[in-house]
C-alpha positions as CSV (number, residue, x, y, z in Angstrom):
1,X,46.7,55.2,15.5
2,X,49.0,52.3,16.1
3,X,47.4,49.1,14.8
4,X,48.2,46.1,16.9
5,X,46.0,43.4,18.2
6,X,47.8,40.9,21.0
7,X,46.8,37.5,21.2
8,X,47.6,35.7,24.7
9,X,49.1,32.4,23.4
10,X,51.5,30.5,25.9
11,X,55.6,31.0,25.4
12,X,56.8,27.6,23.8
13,X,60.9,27.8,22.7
14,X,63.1,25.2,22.7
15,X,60.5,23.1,20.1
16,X,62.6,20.4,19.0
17,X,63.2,20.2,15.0
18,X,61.5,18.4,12.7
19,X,57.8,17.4,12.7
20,X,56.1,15.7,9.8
21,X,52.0,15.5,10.1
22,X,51.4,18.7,11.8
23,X,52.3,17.0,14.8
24,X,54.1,19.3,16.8
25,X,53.2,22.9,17.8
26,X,55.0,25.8,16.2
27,X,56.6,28.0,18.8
28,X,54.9,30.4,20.1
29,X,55.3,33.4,22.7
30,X,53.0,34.7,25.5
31,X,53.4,38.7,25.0
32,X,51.4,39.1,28.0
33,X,54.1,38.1,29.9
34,X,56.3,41.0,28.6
35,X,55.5,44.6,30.0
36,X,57.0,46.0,26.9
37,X,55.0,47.1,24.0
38,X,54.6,45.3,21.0
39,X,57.3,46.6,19.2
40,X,60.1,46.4,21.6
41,X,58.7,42.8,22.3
42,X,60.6,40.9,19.7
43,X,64.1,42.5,21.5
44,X,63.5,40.9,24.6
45,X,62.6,37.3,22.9
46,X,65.2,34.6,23.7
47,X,66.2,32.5,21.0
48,X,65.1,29.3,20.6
49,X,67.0,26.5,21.4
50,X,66.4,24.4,18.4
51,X,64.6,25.0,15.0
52,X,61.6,24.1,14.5
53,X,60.9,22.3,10.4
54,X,57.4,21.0,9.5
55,X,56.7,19.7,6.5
56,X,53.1,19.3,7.4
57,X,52.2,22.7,9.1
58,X,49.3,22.6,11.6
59,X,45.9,24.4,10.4
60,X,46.1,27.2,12.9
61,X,42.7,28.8,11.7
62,X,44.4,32.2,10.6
63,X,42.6,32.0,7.1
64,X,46.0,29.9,5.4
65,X,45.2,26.4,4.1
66,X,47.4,24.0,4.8
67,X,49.1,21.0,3.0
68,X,51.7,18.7,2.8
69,X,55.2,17.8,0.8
70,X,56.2,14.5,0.5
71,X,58.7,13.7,-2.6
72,X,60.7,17.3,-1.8
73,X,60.6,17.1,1.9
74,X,64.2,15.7,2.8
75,X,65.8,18.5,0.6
76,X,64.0,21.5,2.6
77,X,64.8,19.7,5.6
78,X,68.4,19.3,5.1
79,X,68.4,23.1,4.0
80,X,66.4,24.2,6.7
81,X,68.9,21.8,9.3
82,X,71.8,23.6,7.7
83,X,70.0,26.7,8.5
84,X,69.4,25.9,12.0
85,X,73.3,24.8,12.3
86,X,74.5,28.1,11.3
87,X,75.9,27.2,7.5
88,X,73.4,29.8,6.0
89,X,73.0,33.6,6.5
90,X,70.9,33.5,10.2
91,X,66.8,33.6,9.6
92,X,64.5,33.6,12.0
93,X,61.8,31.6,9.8
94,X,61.4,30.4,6.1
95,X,57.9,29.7,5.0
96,X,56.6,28.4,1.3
97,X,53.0,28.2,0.2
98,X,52.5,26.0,-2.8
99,X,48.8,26.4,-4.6
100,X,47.6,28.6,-2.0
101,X,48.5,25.9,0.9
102,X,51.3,26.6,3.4
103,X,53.7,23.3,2.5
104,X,56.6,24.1,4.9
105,X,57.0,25.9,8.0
106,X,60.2,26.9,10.1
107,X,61.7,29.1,12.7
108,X,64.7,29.8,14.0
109,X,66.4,32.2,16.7
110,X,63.8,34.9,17.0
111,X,61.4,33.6,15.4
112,X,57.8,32.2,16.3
113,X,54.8,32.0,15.2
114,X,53.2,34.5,16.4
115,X,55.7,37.3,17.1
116,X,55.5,40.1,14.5
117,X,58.7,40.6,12.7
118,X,60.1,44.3,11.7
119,X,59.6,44.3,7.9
120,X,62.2,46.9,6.9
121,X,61.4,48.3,3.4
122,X,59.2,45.2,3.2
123,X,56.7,47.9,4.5
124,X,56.6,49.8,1.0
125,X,55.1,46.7,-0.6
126,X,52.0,46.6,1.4
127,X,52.1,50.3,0.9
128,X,51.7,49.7,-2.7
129,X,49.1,47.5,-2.5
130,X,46.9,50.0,-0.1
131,X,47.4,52.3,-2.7
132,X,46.0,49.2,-5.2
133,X,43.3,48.8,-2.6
134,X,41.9,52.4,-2.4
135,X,41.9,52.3,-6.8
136,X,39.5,48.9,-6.0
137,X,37.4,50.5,-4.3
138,X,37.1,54.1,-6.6
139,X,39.1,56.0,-4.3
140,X,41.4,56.6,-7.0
141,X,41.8,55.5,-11.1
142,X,44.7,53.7,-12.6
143,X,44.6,56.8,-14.5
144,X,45.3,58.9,-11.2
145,X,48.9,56.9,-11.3
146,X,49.7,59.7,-13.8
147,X,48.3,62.7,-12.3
148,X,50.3,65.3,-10.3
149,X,50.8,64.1,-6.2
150,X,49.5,68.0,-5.6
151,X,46.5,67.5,-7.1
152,X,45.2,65.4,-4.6
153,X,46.8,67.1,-1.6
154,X,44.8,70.1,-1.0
155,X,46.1,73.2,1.2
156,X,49.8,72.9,0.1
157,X,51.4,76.2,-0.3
158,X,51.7,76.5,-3.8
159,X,53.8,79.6,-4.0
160,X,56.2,77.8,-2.2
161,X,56.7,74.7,-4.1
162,X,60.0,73.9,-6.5
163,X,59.6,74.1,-9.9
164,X,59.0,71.1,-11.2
165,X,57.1,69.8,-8.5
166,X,53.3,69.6,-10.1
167,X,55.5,66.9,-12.3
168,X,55.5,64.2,-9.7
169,X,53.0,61.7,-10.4
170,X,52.0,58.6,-8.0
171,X,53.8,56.6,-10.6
172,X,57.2,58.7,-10.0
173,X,56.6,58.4,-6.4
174,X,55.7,54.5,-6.1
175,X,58.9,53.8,-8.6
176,X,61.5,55.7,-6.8
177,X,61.4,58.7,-9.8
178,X,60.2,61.5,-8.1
179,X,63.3,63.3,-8.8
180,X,63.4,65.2,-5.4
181,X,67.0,65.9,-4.8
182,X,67.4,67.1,-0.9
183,X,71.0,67.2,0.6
184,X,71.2,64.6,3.4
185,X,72.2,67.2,6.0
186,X,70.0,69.9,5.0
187,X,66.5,67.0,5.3
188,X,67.9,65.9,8.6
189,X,67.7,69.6,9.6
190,X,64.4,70.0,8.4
191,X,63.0,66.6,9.8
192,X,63.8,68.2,13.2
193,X,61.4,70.3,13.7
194,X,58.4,68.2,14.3
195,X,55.8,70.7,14.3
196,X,56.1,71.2,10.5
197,X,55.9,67.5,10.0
198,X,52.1,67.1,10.9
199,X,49.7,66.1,8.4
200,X,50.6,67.2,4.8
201,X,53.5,69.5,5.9
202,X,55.6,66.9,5.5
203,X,55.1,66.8,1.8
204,X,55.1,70.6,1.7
205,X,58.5,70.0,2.6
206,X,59.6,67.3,0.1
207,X,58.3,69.7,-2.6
208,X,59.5,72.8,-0.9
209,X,63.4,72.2,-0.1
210,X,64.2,70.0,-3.0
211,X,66.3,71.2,-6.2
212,X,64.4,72.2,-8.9
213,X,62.5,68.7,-10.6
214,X,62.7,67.8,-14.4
215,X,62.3,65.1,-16.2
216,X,66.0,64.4,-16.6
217,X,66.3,63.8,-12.3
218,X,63.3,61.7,-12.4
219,X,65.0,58.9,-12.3
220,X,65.8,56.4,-9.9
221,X,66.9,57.7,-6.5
222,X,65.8,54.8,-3.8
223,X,65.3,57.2,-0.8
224,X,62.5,58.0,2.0
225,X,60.6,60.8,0.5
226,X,58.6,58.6,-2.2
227,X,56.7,56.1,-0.4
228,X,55.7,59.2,2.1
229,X,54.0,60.7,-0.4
230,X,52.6,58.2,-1.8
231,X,51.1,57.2,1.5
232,X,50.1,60.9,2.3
233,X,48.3,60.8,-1.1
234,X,46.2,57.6,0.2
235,X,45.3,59.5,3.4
236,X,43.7,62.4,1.1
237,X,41.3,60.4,-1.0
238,X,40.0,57.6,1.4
239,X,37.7,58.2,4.0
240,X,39.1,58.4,7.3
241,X,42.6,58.0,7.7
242,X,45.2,56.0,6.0
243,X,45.6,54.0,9.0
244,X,41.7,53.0,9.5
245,X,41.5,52.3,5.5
246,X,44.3,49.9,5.8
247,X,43.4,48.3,8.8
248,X,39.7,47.4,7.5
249,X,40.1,47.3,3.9
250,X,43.6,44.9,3.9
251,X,44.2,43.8,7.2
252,X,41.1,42.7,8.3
253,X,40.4,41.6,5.0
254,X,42.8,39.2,5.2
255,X,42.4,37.8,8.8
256,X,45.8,39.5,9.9
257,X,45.5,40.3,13.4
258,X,48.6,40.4,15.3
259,X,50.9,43.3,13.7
260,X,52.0,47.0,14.2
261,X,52.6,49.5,12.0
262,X,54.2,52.8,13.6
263,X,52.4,55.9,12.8
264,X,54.9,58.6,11.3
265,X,55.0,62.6,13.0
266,X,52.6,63.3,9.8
267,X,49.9,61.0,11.5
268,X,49.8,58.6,8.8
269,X,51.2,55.0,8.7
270,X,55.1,55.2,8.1
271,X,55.4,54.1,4.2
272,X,59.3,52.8,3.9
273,X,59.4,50.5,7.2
274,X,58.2,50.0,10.5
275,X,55.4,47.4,9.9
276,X,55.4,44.4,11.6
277,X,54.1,41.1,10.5
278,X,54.1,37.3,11.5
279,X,55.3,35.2,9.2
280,X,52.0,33.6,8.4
281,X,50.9,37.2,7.6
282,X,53.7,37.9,5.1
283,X,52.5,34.4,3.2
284,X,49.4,36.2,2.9
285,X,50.5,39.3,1.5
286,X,52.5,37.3,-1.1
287,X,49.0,35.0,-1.8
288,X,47.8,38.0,-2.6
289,X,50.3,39.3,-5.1
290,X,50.2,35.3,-6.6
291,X,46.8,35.6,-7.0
292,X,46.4,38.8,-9.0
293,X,44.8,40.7,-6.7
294,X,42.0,38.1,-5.0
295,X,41.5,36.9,-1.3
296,X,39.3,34.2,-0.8
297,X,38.0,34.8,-4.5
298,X,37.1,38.6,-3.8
299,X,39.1,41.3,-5.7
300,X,40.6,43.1,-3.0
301,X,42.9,45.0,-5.7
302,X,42.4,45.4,-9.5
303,X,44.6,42.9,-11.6
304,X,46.2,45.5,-13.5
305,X,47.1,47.3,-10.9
306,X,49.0,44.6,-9.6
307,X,50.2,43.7,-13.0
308,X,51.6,47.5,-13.0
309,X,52.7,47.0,-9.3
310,X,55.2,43.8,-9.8
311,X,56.2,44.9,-13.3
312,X,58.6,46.7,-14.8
313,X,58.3,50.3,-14.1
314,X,61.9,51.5,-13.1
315,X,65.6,50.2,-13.7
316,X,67.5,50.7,-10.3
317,X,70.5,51.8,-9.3
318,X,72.9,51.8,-6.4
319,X,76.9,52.1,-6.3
320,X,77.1,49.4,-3.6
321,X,75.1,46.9,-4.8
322,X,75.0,45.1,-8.1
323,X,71.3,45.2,-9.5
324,X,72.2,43.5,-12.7
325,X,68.9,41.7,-13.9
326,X,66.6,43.5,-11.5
327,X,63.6,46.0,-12.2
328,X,61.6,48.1,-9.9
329,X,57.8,48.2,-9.9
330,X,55.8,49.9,-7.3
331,X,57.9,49.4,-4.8
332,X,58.5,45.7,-5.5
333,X,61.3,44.0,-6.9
334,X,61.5,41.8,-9.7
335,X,64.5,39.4,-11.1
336,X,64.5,36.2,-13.0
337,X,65.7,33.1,-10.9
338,X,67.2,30.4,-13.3
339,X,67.3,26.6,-12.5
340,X,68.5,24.8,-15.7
341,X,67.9,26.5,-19.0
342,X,64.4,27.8,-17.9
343,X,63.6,31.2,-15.9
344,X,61.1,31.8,-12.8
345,X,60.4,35.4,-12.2
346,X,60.2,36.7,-9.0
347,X,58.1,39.2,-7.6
348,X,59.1,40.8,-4.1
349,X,58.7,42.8,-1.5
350,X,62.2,43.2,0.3
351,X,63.2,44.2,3.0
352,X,67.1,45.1,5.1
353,X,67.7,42.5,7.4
354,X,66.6,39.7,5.3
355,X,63.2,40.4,4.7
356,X,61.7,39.0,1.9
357,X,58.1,38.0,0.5
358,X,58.5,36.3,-2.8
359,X,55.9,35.3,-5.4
360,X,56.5,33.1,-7.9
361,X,53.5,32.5,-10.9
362,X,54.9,29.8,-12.9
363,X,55.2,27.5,-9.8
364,X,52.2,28.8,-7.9
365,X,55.0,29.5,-5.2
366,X,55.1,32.2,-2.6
367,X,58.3,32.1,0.0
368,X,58.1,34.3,2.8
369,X,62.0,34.8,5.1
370,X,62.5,36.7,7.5
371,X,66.0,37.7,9.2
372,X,68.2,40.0,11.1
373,X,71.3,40.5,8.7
374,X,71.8,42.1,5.7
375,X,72.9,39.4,2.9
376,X,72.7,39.6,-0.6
377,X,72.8,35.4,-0.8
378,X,69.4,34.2,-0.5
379,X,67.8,34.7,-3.7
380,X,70.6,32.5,-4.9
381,X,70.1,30.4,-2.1
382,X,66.6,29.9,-3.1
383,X,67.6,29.7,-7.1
384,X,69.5,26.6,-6.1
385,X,67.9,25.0,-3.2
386,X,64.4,25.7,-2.7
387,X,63.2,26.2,-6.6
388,X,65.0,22.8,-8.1
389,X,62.9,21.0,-5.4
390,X,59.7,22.3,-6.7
391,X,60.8,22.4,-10.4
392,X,61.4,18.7,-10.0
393,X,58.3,17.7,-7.8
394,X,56.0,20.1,-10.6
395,X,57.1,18.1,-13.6
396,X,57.1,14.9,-11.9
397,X,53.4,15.8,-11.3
398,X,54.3,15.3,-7.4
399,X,53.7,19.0,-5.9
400,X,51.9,19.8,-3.4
């Protein structure tokens, strides 16, 4: 099942920049004017002609309160100018929440307001908090994080498993530790044959082709296998499938209605990418996170869980990029951002291309970017633009 709701809202571009009292209407796009699907749709968007940056964003009735900056707001402007002017990796929007009200609102390029946005490995994020979702409800125990991924996938093959593969916990697969080891060539080869990929043949492969698992290779790999299983595992316990538990128990929880999430060969919800969200979606998802767990004062996921989720469970690694001062949860990110001599720690789900959801506790902060270019400059571009602002306005007593 592909989720996707479209909402026939008229094409606005060309919004001029800068509106201050909600004022203005964010720009918006008629996708029944497109005969493309929903997820080709955001190809054949033009880009807008000018940015549009409110610093009083318009209560749109999607279930996000709304507020407004006042002491701060010529320094997110000026960033968000420089953004629209090129000086900045390109984004398509940058959004910021401030005690659970949207403060600050902006698109650029591609972006509107209510065009989902591909989420990249943003997607393994919400699949980690599905997973939180189904232990909520008593689908599963925290104490099923440690239990073996076969255990709850009946009618695997057992004789033809790896050794080592009754080792692989949710926990290995949510932190990148599985310690499946497949050549690249050889899983490309086996990921051709689509008739063995249906339903839970896909992890009969995983556990099947890879070298022999022990506790020495479970460690960090970041790779596509992981979040599949884990999403495979969710499809076994809850009723239904993974895609109807998701779509009632998270999205319509939240009041997100405009998204798509492409279904994998296996017939459940691809785990490492291929969501779509708005922006205004991807504040929520980070509200959530902020908020330990509650929507709207209901516990749609345990606290610990999300405690576990966002904390440090994994150290990663990667030759090409310098994760000095990062940690690995289930599949979120985590790194401390400094301004002065103190440290904020962010939680996040990221994503290639410049996707990020960040939640911040210790400013009640959640920033939510998306983008169409790898960069490895805006966390520091929000460690020295966007977090002094709201350091300043907090201890001035000014925030809003």
């Amino acid at each position: 099942m592909i989720f996707k709701k479209l909402i026939t809202i008229g094409l606005m571009y060309g919004i001029s920049a800068t509106a201050g009292a909600g004022d203005l209407k964010a720009p918006e796009i008629n996708m029944a004017d497109y005969r493309s699907d929903l997820p080709n749709l955001e190809r054949s968007t033009p880009k807008l002609k000018k940015a549009f940056i409110d610093t009083a964003p318009a209560d749109r009735k999607d279930g996000i309160p709304v507020g407004e900056i006042d002491t701060i707001k010529e320094s997110l402007q000026k960033l968000a100018q420089e953004i629209a002017d090129n000086q900045h990796t390109p984004y398509d929007s940058l959004l910021i929440a401030q005690n659970n009200k949207l403060v600050f609102e902006s698109y650029y390029s591609l972006g509107r307001v209510n065009l989902p946005h591909p989420q990249a490995s943003a997607t393994k994020a919400y699949t980690a908090l599905a997973i939180g979702r189904a232990i909520q409800l008593g689908y599963l125990t925290m104490a099923d994080l440690d239990k073996p991924v076969i255990s709850f996938l009946k009618g695997l093959d057992k004789k033809q498993l790896v050794k080592g593969a009754d080792l692989v916990t949710l926990n290995h697969a949510m932190s990148m530790q599985s310690g499946i080891r497949i050549a690249e060539e050889k899983l490309d080869a086996l990921l051709e044959n689509k008739e063995q990929l249906t339903g839970k043949k896909l992890a009969q492969i995983y556990l099947s082709y890879s070298k022999p698992i022990t506790s020495d290779s479970q460690t960090y790999l970041y790779q596509g296998s992981d979040p599949m299983i884990a999403m495979l595992v969710l499809d076994a316990v809850v009723p239904g499938s993974a895609s109807d538990f998701i779509k009632e128990e998270l999205l319509e929880k939240m009041g997100i209605d405009i998204y798509h999430w492409k279904e994998a060969v296996s017939g459940v919800p691809q785990a490492g990418s291929r969501a779509m969200m708005t922006s205004r979606s991807m504040v929520k998802w980070g509200t959530l996170v902020l908020n330990k767990g509650k929507w709207n004062g209901h516990q749609l996921i345990p606290e610990a869980y999300i405690a576990k989720a966002t904390g440090k469970v994994a150290v990663p690694t990667d030759d090409e990029f310098d994760y000095t001062n990062f940690s690995y949860g289930y599949f979120f990110w985590r790194t401390p951002l400094k301004v002065g001599n103190k440290k904020y720690i962010a939680k996040f789900g990221w994503g290639g291309g410049g996707q990020y959801v960040i939640s911040i506790e210790d400013l009640d902060l959640v920033i939510a970017i998306t983008g169409h270019r790898d960069d490895d400059k805006t966390l520091g571009l929000i460690e020295q633009r966007i977090l002094p602002a709201f350091v300043s306005s907090t201890l001035s007593g000014t925030a809003g």
